[in-house]
C-alpha positions in Angstrom: -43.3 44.9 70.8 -40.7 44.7 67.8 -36.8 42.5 68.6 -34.0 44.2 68.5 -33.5 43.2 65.1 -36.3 44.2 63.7 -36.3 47.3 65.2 -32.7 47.8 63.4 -33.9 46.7 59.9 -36.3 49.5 60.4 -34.3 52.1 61.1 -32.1 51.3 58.4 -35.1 51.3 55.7 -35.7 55.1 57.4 -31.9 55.8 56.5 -32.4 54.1 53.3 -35.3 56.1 52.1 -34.3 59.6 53.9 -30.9 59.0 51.6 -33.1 58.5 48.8 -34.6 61.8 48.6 -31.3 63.5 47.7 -30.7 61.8 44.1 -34.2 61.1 43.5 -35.2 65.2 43.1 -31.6 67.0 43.1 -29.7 64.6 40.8 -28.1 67.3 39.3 -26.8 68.9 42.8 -26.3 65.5 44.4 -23.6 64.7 41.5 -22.0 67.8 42.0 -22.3 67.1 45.5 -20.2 63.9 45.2 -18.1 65.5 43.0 -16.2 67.9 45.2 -16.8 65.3 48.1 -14.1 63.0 46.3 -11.9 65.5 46.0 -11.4 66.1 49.6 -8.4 65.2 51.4 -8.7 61.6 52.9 -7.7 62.8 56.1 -10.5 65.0 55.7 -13.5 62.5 55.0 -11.9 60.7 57.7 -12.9 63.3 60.0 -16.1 64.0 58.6 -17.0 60.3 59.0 -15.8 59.9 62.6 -18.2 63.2 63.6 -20.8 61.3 62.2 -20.2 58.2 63.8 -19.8 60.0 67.2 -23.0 61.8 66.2 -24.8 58.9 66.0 -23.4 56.8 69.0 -24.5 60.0 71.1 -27.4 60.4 70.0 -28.3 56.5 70.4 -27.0 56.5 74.2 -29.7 59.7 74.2 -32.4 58.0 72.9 -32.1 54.0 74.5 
């Protein structure tokens, strides 16, 4: 059985990696990408990250 910490370090080398695909074979789209992502309204990544967040907190509760 993995600790709790371990466990986390694992899923964060799965985040790391799924992240990884996107610049790694669509550098070109992925810089666009971040390109019009910084030109949003901060109010407006603000959101985006707090659905996220609430995304993941959800689906953590679901899953433990």
């Amino acid at each position: 059985m993995y600790s709790l910490t371990e466990v986390i370090l694992m899923a964060l080398a799965m985040v790391l990696i799924a992240e990884g695909f996107g610049p790694m074979f669509f550098a070109n789209k992925w810089q666009r990408f971040l390109q019009q992502i910084s030109q949003q309204p901060v109010n407006q990544l603000r959101s985006m990250g707090g659905v996220l967040v609430t995304i993941g907190i959800v689906s953590l509760v679901y899953l433990v």
